[in-house]
C-alpha positions as CSV (number, residue, x, y, z in Angstrom):
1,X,2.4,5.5,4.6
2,X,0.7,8.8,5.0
3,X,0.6,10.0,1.4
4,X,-0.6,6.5,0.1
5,X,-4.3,6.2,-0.5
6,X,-5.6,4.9,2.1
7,X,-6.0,1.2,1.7
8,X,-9.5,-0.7,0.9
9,X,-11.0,-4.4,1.4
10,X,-14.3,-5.1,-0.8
11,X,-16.5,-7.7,1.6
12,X,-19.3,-8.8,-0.6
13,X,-22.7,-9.3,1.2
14,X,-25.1,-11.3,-1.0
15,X,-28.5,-10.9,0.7
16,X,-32.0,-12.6,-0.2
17,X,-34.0,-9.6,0.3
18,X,-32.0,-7.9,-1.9
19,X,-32.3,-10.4,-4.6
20,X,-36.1,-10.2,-3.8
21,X,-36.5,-6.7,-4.3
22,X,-34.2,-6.5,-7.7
23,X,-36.8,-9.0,-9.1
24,X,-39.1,-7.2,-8.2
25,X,-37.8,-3.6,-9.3
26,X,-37.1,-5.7,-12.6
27,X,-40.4,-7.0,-13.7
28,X,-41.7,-3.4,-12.7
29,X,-39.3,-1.5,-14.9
30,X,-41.8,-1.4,-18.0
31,X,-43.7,0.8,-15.9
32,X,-41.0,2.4,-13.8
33,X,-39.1,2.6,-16.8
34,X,-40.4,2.6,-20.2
35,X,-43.7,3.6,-19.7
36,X,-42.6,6.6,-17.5
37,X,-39.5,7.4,-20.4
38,X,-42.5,7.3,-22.7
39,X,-45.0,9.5,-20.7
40,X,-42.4,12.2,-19.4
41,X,-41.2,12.8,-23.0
42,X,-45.1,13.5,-24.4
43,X,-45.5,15.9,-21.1
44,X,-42.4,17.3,-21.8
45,X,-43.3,18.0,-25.2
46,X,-46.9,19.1,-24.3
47,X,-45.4,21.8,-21.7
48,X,-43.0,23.1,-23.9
49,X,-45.4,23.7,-26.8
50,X,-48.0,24.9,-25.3
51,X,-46.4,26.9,-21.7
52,X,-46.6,26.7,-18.4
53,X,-49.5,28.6,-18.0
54,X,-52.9,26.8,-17.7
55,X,-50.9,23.4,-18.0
56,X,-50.1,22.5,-14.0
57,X,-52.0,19.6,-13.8
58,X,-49.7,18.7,-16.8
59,X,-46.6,19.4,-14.9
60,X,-47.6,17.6,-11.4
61,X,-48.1,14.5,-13.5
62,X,-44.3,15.1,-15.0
63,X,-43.2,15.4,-11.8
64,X,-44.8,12.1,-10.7
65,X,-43.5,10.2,-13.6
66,X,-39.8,11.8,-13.4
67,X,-40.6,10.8,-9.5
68,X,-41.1,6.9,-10.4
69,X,-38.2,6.8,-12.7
70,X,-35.7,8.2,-9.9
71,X,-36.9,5.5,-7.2
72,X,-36.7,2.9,-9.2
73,X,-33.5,3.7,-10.3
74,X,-32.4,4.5,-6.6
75,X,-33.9,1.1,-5.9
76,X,-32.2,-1.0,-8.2
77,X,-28.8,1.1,-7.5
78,X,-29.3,-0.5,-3.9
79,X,-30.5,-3.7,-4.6
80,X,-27.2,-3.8,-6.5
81,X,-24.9,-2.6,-3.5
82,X,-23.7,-5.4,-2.6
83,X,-20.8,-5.0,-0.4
84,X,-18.9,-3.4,2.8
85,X,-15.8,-1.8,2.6
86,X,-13.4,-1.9,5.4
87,X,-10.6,0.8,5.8
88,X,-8.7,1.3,8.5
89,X,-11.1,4.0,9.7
90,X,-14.4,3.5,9.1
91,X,-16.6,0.6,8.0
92,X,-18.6,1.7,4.7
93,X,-21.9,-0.3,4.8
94,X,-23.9,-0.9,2.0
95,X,-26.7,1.2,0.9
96,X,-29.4,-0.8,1.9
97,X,-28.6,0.6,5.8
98,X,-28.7,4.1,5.2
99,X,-32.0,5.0,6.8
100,X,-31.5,2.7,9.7
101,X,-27.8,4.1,10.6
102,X,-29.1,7.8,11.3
103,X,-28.7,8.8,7.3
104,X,-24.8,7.8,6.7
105,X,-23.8,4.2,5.8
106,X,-20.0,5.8,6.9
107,X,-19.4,4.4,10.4
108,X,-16.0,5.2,11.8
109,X,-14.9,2.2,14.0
110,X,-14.8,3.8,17.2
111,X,-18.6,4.2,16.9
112,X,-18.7,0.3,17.2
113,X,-20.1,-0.8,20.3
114,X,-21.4,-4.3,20.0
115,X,-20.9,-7.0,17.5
116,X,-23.6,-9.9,18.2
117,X,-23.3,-13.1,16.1
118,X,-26.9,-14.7,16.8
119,X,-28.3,-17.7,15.1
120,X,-27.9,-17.3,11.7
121,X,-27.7,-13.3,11.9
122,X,-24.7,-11.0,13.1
123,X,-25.5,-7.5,14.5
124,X,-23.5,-4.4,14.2
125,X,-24.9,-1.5,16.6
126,X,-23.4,2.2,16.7
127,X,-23.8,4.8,18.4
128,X,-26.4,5.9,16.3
129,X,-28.7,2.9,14.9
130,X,-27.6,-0.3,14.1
131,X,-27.4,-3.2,11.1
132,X,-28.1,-6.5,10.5
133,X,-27.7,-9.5,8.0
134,X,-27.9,-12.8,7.6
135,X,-24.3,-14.6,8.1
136,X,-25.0,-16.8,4.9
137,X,-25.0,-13.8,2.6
138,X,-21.1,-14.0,2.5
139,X,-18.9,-16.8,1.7
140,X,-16.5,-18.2,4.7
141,X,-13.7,-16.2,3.2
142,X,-15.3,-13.3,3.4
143,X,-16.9,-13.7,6.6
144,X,-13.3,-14.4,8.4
145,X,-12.0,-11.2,6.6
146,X,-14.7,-9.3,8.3
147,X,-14.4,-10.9,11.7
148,X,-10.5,-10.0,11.3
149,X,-11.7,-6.5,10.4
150,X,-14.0,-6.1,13.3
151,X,-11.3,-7.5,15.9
152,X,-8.7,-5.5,14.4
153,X,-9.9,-2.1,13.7
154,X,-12.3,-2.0,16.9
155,X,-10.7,-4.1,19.6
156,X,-13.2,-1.6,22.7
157,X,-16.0,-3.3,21.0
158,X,-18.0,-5.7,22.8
159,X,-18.6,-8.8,21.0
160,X,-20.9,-11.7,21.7
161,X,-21.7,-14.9,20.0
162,X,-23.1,-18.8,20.5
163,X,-21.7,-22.0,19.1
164,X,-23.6,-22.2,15.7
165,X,-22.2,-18.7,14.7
166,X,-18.3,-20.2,15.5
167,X,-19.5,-22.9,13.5
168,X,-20.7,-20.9,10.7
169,X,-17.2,-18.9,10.8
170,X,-15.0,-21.5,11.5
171,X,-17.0,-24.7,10.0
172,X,-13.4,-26.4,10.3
173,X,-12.9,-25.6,13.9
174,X,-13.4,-28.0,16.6
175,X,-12.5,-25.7,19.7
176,X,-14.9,-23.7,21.8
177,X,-14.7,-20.1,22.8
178,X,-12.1,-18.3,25.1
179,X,-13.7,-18.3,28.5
180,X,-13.8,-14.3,28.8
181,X,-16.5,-14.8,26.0
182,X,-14.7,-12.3,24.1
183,X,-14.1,-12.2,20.5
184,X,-10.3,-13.0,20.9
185,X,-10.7,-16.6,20.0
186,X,-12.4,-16.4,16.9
187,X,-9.8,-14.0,15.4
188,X,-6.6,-15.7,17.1
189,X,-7.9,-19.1,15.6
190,X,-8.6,-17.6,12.4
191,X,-5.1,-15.9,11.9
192,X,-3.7,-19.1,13.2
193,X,-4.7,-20.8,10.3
194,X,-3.7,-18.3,8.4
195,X,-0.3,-17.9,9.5
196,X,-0.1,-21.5,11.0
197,X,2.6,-22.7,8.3
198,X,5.0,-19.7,9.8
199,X,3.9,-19.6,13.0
200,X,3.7,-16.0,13.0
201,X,0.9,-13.9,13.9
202,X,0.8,-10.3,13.1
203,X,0.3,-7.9,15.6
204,X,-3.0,-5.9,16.0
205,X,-4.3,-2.2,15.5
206,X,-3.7,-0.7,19.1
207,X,-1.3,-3.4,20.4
208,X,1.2,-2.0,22.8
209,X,5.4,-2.3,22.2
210,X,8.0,-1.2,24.5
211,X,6.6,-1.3,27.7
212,X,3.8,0.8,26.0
213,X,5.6,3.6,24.4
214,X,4.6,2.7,21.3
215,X,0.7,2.0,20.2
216,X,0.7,0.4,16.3
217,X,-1.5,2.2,14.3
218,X,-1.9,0.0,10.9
219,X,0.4,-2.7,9.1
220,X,1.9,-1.2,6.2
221,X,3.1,-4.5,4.7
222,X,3.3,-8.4,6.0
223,X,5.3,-11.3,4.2
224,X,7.0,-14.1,5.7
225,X,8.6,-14.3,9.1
226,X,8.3,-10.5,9.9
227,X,5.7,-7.3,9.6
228,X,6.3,-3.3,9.2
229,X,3.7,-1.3,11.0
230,X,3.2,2.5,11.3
231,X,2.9,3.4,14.9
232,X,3.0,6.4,17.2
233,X,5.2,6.6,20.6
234,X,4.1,8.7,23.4
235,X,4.6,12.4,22.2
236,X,2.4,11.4,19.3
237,X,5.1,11.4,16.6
238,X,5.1,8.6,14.0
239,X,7.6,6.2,13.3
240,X,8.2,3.1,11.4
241,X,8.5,-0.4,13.2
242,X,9.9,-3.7,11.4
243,X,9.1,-6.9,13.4
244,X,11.2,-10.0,12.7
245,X,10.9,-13.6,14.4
246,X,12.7,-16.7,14.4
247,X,10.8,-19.7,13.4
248,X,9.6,-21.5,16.7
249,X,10.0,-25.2,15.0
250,X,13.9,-24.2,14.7
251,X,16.8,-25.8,16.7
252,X,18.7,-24.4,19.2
253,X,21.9,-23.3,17.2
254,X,19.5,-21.7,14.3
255,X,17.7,-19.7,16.9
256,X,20.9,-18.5,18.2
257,X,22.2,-18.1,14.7
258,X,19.7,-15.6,14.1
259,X,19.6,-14.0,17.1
260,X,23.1,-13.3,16.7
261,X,22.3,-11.8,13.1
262,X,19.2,-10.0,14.3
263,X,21.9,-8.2,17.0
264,X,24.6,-7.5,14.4
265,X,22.5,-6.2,11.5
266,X,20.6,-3.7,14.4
267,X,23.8,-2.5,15.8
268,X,24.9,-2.4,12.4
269,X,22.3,0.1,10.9
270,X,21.8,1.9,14.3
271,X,25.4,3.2,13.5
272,X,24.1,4.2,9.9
273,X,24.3,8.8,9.6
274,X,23.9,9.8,6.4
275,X,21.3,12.5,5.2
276,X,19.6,10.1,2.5
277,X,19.0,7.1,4.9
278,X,16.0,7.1,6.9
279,X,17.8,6.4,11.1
280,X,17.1,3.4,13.0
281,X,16.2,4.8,15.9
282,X,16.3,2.0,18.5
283,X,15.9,-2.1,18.8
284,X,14.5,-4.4,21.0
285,X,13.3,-7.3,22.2
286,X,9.6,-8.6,23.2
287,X,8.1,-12.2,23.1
288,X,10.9,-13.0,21.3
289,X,10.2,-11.0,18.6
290,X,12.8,-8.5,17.4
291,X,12.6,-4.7,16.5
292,X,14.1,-1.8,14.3
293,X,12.4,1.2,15.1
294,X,13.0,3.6,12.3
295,X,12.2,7.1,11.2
296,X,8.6,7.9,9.4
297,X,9.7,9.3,6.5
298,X,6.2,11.5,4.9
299,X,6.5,11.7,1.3
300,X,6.1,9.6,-1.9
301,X,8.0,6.3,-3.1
302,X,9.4,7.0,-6.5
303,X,7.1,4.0,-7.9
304,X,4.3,5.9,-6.9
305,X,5.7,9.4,-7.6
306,X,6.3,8.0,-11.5
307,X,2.5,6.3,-11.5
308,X,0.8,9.7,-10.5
309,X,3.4,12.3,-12.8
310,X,4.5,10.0,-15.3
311,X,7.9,8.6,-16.7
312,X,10.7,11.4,-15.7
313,X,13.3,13.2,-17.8
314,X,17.6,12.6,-18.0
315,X,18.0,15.5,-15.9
316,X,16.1,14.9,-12.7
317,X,16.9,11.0,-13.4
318,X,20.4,11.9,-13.5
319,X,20.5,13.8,-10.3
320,X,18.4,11.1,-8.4
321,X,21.1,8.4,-9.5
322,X,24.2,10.5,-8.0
323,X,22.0,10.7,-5.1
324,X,21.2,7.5,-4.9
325,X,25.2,6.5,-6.1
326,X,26.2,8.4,-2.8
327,X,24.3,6.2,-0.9
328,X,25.7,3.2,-1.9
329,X,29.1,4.4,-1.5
330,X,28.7,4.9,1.8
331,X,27.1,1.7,2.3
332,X,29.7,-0.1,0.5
333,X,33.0,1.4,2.4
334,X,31.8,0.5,5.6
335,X,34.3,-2.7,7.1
336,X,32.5,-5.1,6.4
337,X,30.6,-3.8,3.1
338,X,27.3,-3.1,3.9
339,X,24.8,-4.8,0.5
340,X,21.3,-3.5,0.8
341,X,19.9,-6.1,-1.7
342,X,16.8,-4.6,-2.1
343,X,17.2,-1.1,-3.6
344,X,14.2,-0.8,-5.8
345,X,11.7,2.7,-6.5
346,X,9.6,1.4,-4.0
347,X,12.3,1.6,-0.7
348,X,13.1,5.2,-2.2
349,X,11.1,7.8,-0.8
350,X,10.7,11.8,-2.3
351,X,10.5,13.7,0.7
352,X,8.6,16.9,1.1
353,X,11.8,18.8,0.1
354,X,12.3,17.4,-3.1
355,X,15.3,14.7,-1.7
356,X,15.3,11.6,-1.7
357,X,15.8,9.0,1.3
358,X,16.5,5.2,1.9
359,X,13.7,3.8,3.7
360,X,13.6,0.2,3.8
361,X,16.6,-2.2,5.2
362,X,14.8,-5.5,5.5
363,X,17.5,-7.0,3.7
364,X,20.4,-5.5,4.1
365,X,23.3,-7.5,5.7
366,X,27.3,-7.8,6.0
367,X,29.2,-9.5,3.5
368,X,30.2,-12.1,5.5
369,X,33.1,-14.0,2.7
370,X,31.7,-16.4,0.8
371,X,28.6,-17.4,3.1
372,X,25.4,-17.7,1.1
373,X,23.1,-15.0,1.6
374,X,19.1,-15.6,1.4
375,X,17.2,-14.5,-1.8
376,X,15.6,-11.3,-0.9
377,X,14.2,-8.4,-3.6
378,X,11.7,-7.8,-5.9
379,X,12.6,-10.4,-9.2
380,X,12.6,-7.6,-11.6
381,X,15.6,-5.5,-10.3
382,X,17.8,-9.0,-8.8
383,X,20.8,-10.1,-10.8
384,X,22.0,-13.5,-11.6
385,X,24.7,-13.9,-8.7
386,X,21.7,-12.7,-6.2
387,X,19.3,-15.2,-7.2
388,X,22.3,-18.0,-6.6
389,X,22.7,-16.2,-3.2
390,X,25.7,-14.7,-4.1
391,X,25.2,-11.0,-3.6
392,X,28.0,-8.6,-4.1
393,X,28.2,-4.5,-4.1
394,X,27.7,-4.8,-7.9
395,X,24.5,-6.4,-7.1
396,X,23.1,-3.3,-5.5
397,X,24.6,-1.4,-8.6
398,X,22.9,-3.7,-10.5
399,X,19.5,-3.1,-8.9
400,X,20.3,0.7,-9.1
401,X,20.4,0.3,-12.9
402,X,17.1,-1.2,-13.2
403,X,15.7,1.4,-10.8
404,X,16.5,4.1,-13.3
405,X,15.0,2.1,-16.4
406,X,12.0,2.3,-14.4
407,X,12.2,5.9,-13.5
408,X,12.9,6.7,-17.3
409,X,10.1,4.4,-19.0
410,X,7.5,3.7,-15.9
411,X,7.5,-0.1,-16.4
412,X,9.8,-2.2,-14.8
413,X,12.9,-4.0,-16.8
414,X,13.1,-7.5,-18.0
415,X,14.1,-9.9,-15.6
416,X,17.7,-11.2,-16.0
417,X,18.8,-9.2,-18.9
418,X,20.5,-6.3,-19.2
419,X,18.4,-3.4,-19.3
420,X,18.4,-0.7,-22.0
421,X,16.2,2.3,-23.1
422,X,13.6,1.8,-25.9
423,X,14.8,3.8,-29.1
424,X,13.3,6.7,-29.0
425,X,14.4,7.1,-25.4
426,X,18.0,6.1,-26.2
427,X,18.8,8.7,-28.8
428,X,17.2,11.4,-26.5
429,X,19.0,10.1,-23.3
430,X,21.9,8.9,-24.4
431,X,24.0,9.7,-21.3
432,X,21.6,8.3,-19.3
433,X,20.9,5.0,-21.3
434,X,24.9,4.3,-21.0
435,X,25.0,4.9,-17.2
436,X,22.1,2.2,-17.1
437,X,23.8,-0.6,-19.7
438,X,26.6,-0.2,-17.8
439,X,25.2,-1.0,-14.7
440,X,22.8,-4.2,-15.9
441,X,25.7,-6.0,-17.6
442,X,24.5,-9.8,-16.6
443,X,28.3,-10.2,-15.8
444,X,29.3,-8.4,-12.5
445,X,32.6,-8.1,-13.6
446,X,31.3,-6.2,-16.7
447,X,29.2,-3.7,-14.8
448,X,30.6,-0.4,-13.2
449,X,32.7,-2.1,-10.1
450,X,32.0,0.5,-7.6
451,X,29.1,3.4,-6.5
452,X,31.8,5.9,-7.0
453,X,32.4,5.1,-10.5
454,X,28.5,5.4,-10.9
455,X,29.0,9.1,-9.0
456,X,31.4,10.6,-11.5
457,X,29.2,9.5,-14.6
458,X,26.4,11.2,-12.6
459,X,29.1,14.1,-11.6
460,X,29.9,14.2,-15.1
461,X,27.0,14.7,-16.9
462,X,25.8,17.2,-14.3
463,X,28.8,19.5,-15.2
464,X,28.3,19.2,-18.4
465,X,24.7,20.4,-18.4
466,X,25.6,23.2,-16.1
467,X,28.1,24.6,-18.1
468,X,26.0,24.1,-21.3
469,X,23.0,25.9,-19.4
470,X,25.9,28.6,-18.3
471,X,27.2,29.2,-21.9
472,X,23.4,29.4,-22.9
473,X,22.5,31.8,-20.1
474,X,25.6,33.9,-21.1
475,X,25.1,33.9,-24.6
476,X,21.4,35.5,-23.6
477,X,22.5,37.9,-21.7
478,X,24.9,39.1,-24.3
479,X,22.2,39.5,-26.7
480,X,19.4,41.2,-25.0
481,X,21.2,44.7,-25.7
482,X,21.3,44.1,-28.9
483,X,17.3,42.9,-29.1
484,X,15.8,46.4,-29.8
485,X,18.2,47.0,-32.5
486,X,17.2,43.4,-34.3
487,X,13.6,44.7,-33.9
């Protein structure tokens, strides 16, 4: 999402030269080092006793000393930068390349023109200046990670190899190179083995959806059979798009199974209008792969909103459960209940105007009677029945519950348990800490039954602090004419 850091891989690059030259740096460091500590502290002390004046040749030789110490602490600083960092902009190269990249190690990846794996050796060249290093400075892992990188984030480049370097790459792999001599293979091979067990391939940076209306951007998560990516139609807006896909190894009547639920849970959430829920905006259907397009909600998650200002208070916690209590009531009246199953700070988004929205619906789904739903949520904020694929509309009440322990105490409850305020918490919340017990009992049937009974506790409270903030106000303003005459 936009107001998420943006997100990081560490590639380390160990290279011989390098260890070369930190040898080297390190058997000169009693001169670099000590000697020069040793000799800029008598200068200093010689300039400052005795002035400026008539002491230059003093001060060059200070200079030339404070000179050594800085490269070889520059030096050994590089030596020790040992890694490139991929984000989905720009490829951060180690130090070591600075002079030979035009004075920047920063390369966005639309500067990326070739990629040549030679030999032993793989060369990146830029628009301005170029890098190289050996291939057997980084361990296979590592070395696929950055081929992913480089085929993802800068699919215009033009990339070249031989045999040896698929070898090096791929050491397991037995099949040549795609006859276009591009790139493609090495990647496709790479995230089949990766993704082989679920024969599902994420898309790409760039790829194309919707008879090219769309253009993905980035993958904001991946897990499973299915993939959310960030991506831009043509008028440039963002928008959110979850990708789902049946299992090709599955019989006919499973495929149509889930086809069928796909279909229904689309139409479904497409019919969703609510001011807190995030719209699904369309679905369709590519290479068998389904799609919910949804709105691009810009803001902060509340998990991330609590790690960056810190636990929050009864009052704003209070007012985010009603909201998020109004939710789930309209969820669960719709015929057939709707059960999100997964409502946890992380699919809650603070907007730019202070509300609060619904963004994720991965795992919503009907209730269907008795049929056994699949395990879906984060373990922390599940309840018993869930985990035995029994969810209910308590469940989600349930998972509301937990979500306000987190918001209260910034660390997430106890699986399995029923979730209560630490001490000092409870005897300054204690409204809040009952609307939370309440909704963790382990027992469904001991928790509040429906979102509206969680919206009058919510109602409640928020009454009772605005008339105690009304009698407050009123009491102030019937005192201030009497405040000179206290004086």
């Amino acid at each position: 999402m936009d107001h998420q850091l943006q997100p990081k891989l560490n590639i380390h690059y160990k290279e011989d030269q390098a260890r070369n030259g930190l040898a080297i740096l390190l058997a000169l460091s009693p001169v670099w080092g000590l000697w020069s500590i040793y000799v800029s502290s008598w200068l200093l002390k010689a300039i400052y006793d005795g002035g400026f004046s008539g002491y230059e040749d003093l001060a060059g030789l200070l200079v030339f000393y404070m000179g050594l110490m800085a490269v070889g602490l520059f030096g050994l600083f590089v030596c020790l930068d040992a890694k490139f960092v991929v984000t989905e902009k720009e490829l951060i190269l180690p130090w070591r390349y600075f002079l030979s990249l035009g004075f920047t190690r920063n390369q966005k990846w639309s500067d990326l023109e070739t990629v040549d794996f030679k030999n032993d050796e793989l060369r990146l060249k830029f628009r301005v200046g170029e890098a190289r290093f050996k291939l057997t400075g980084m361990n296979n892992n590592d070395l696929k990670d950055f081929v992913v990188a480089v085929r993802s984030n800068a699919p215009e480049a033009r990339c070249s190899f031989d045999k040896k370097a698929i070898e090096t790459v791929m050491p397991d792999s037995q099949a040549a190179p795609g006859a276009d001599g591009s790139f493609t293979a090495i990647w496709e091979q790479d995230l089949a083995s990766r993704f082989g067990s679920t024969a599902f391939v994420p898309l790409e940076a760039k790829a194309k959806l919707k008879n090219e209306t769309l253009t993905v951007i980035g993958q904001v998560s991946f897990g499973g059979l299915s993939a959310v990516y960030l991506c831009k139609d043509k008028l440039g807006d963002s928008v959110i798009v979850k990708e789902a896909v049946v299992p090709l190894n599955s019989d006919a009547a499973m495929k149509e199974k889930a086809i069928e639920m796909f279909e229904r849970e689309a139409k479904i959430l497409q019919g969703l209008n609510h001011p807190y829920i995030a719209r699904v905006l369309d679905h369709f259907v590519e290479n068998d792969r389904h799609y919910l397009m949804l709105e691009h909600v810009n803001g902060l998650d509340l998990r991330a909103f609590v790690k960056e200002h810190g636990p929050q208070g009864e009052r704003l916690v209070m007012r985010w459960a009603l909201d998020m209590a109004l939710i789930l009531s309209y969820l669960h009246e719709k015929d057939p209940p709707i059960i999100h199953r997964d409502i946890t700070p992380d699919n809650i988004v603070l907007d730019r105007l202070g509300s609060i929205k619904l963004i994720d619906f991965g795992a919503a789904n009907e209730l269907l009677g008795t049929a056994t739903g699949t395990l879906v949520g984060k373990q922390c904020y599940i309840p018993p029945e869930q985990f035995r694929g029994k969810a209910t509309t308590q469940s989600d009440i349930y998972a509301l519950g937990c979500t306000l322990y987190y918001l209260t105490t910034g660390t997430d409850p106890e699986p399995l348990s029923q979730s209560s305020l630490p001490d000092e918490l409870k005897e300054k919340y204690p409204a809040l800490n009952e609307l939370i017990e309440k909704c963790t009992a382990m027992e469904a049937h001991e928790r509040l039954q429906t979102a509206e009974d969680v919206v009058a506790l919510a109602r409640a409270y928020t009454k009772e602090q605005q008339a105690e903030s009304l009698t407050i106000n009123t009491a102030e303003k019937v005192a201030k004419p009497f405040a000179g005459e206290l004086k």
